[in-house]
Structure formats: structure tokens, C-alpha cells
C-alpha positions as a Markdown table, in Angstrom:
| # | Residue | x | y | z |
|---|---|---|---|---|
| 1 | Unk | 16.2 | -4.0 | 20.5 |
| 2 | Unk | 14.6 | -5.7 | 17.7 |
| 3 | Unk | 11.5 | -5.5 | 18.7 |
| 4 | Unk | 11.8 | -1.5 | 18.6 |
| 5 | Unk | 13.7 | -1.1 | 15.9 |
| 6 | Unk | 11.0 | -2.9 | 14.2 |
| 7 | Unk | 8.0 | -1.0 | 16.3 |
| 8 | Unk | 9.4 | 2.0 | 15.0 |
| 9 | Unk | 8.4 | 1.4 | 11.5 |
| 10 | Unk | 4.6 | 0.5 | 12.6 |
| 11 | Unk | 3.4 | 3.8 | 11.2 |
| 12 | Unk | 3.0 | 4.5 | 8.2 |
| 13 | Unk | 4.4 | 8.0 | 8.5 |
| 14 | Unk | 7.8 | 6.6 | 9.7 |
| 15 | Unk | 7.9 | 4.4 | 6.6 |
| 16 | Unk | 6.8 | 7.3 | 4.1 |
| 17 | Unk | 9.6 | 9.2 | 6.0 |
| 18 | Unk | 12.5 | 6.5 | 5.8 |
| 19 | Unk | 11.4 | 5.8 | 1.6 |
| 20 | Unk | 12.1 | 9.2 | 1.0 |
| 21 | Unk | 15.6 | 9.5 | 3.0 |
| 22 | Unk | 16.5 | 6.3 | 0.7 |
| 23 | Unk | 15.1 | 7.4 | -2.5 |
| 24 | Unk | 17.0 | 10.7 | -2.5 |
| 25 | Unk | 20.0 | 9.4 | -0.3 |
| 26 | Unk | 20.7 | 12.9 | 1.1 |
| 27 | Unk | 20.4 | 14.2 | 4.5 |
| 28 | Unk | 17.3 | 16.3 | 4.9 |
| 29 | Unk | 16.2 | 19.2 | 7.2 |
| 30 | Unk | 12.5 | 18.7 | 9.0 |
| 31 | Unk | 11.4 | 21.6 | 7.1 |
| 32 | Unk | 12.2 | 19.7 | 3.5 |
| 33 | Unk | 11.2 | 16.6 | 5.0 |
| 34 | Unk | 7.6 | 18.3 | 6.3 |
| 35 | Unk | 7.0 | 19.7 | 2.9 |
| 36 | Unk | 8.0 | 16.8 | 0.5 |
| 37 | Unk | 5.5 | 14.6 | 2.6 |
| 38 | Unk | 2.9 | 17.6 | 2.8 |
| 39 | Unk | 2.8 | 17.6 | 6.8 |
| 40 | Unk | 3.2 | 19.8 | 9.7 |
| 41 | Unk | 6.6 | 20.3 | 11.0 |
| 42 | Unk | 5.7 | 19.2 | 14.2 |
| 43 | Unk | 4.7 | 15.7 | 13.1 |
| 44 | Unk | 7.8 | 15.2 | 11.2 |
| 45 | Unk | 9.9 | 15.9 | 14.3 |
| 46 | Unk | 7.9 | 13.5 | 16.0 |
| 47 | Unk | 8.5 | 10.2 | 13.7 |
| 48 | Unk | 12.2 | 11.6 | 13.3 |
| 49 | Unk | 12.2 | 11.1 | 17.1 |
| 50 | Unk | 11.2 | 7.7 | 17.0 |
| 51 | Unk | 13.1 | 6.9 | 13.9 |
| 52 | Unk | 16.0 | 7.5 | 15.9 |
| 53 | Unk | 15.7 | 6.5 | 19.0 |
| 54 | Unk | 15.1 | 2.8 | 17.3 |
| 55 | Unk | 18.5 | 3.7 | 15.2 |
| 56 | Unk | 17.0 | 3.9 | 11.8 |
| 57 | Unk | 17.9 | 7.4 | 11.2 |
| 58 | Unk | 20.9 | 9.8 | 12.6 |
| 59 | Unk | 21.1 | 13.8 | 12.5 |
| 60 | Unk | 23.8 | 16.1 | 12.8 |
| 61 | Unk | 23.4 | 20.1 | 13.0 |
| 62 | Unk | 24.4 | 22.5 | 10.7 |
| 63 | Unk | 23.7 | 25.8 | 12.1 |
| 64 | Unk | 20.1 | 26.8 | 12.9 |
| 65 | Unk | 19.1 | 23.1 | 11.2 |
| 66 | Unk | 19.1 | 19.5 | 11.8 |
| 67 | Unk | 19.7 | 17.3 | 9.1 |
| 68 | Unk | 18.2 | 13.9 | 9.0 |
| 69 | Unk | 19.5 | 10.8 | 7.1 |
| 70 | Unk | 19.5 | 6.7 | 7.0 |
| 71 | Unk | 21.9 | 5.9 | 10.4 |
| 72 | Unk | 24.4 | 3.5 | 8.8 |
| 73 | Unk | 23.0 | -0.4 | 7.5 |
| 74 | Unk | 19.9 | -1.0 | 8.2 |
| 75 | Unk | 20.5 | -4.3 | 10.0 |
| 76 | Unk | 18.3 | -7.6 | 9.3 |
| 77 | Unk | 16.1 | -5.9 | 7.1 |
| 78 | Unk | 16.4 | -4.6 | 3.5 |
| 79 | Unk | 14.6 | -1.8 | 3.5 |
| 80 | Unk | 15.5 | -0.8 | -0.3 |
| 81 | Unk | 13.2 | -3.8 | -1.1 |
| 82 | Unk | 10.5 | -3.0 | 0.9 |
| 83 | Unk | 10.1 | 0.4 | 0.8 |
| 84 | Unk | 9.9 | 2.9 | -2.3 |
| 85 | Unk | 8.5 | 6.5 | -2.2 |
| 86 | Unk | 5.1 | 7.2 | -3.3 |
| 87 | Unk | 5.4 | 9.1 | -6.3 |
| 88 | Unk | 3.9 | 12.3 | -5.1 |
| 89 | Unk | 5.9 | 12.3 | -2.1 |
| 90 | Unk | 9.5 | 12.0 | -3.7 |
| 91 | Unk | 7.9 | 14.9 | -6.5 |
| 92 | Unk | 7.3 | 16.8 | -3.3 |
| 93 | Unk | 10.7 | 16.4 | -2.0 |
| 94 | Unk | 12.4 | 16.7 | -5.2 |
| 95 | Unk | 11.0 | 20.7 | -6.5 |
| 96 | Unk | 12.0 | 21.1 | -2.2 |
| 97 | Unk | 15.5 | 20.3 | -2.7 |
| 98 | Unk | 15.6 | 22.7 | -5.9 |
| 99 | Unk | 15.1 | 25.5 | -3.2 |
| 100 | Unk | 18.1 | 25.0 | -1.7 |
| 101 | Unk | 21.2 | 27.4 | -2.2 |
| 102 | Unk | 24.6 | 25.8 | -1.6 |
| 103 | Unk | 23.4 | 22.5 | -0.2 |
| 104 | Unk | 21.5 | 23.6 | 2.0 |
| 105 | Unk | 17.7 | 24.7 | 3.6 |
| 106 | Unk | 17.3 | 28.6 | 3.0 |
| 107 | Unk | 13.6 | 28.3 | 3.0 |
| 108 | Unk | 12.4 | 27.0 | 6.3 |
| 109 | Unk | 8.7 | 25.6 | 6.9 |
| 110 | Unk | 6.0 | 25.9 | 3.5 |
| 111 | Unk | 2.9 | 27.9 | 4.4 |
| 112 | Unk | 0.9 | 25.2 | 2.8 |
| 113 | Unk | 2.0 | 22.4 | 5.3 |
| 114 | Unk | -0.7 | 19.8 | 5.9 |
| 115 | Unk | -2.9 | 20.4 | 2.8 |
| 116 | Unk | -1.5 | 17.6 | 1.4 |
| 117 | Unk | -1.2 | 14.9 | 4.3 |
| 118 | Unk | -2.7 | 11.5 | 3.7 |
């Protein structure tokens, strides 16, 4: 089990992802989570996939969306020490969340996904 939870974060996608679900410490839909990193939808649904299958991350549905956030401790590893959002990335995320009405995604999926993927 180690081995995967710790396979999961081989990409560094994956670790971009779980930085930003720690910075902000809020659950996110993939749509918020797409445009604060600047990438397709469908590649954020991907790493969420893996992120939790290996545990790292947990979802729960409210109406049409999934929110994703940080599934419990982290285990063995402090991932506050290793990981910390790139600064565009957590900008990103952060003028996202300010779309929001009531708490949560109104918006859905940015036309302008991908332009700024690394």
C-alpha cells in the first residue's frame, strides 16, 4: 500500500494538485481545480482518480459536482513540508474561488483551459 500511495505522487501533476488542496484547505470541484492549475478538465479527473484510489484525496457530491479535498492524515509523510503551491497556480485558484456564489461552483469549466499548462 505504500508503495502506491507513494506511486501516486510520481507526477508532477498529482503533486501540483495535492499543494493546492493544502494551501487553500477547502474542497474543490474539478472544474476550479482544472482552471486554477490551467488544464483540461479531463486531466484533472484523471490525477484525482489516482489521487484517490492511493487514499490521498476523498470526494463527496453536491448535486451536479464533485468536490475534491485532502482524505484525512496524510500518513508517514508530511506533505505540508514538502509541498507548497506555485505561485501562479494558488493565484489561479484563488480569483476561481471568488466565482463562487454561496460556497459553491456556479461556473463550470473556463473556455481558456490548457493555455496555461506547464
Amino acid at each position: 500500500m505504500l508503495s502506491k500511495r507513494l506511486g501516486a505522487l510520481g507526477h508532477p501533476l498529482r503533486l501540483r494538485l495535492l499543494s493546492l488542496l493544502m494551501a487553500v484547505n477547502e474542497p474543490f470541484c474539478v472544474c476550479e481545480l482544472s482552471d486554477g492549475l490551467g488544464i483540461p478538465n479531463y486531466q484533472t479527473s484523471r490525477h484525482l482518480k489516482v489521487l484517490s484510489e492511493a487514499g490521498w484525496v476523498s470526494s463527496t457530491r453536491k448535486g451536479l459536482w464533485i468536490y475534491y479535498a485532502l482524505a484525512g492524515t496524510p500518513g508517514i509523510i508530511d506533505l505540508p513540508s514538502l509541498l507548497a503551491p506555485a505561485a501562479p497556480d494558488l493565484e489561479r485558484m484563488q480569483k476561481r474561488l471568488q466565482q463562487r456564489e454561496g460556497g459553491v461552483c456556479v461556473v463550470g469549466p473556463c473556455s481558456k483551459q490548457g493555455e496555461n499548462a506547464r
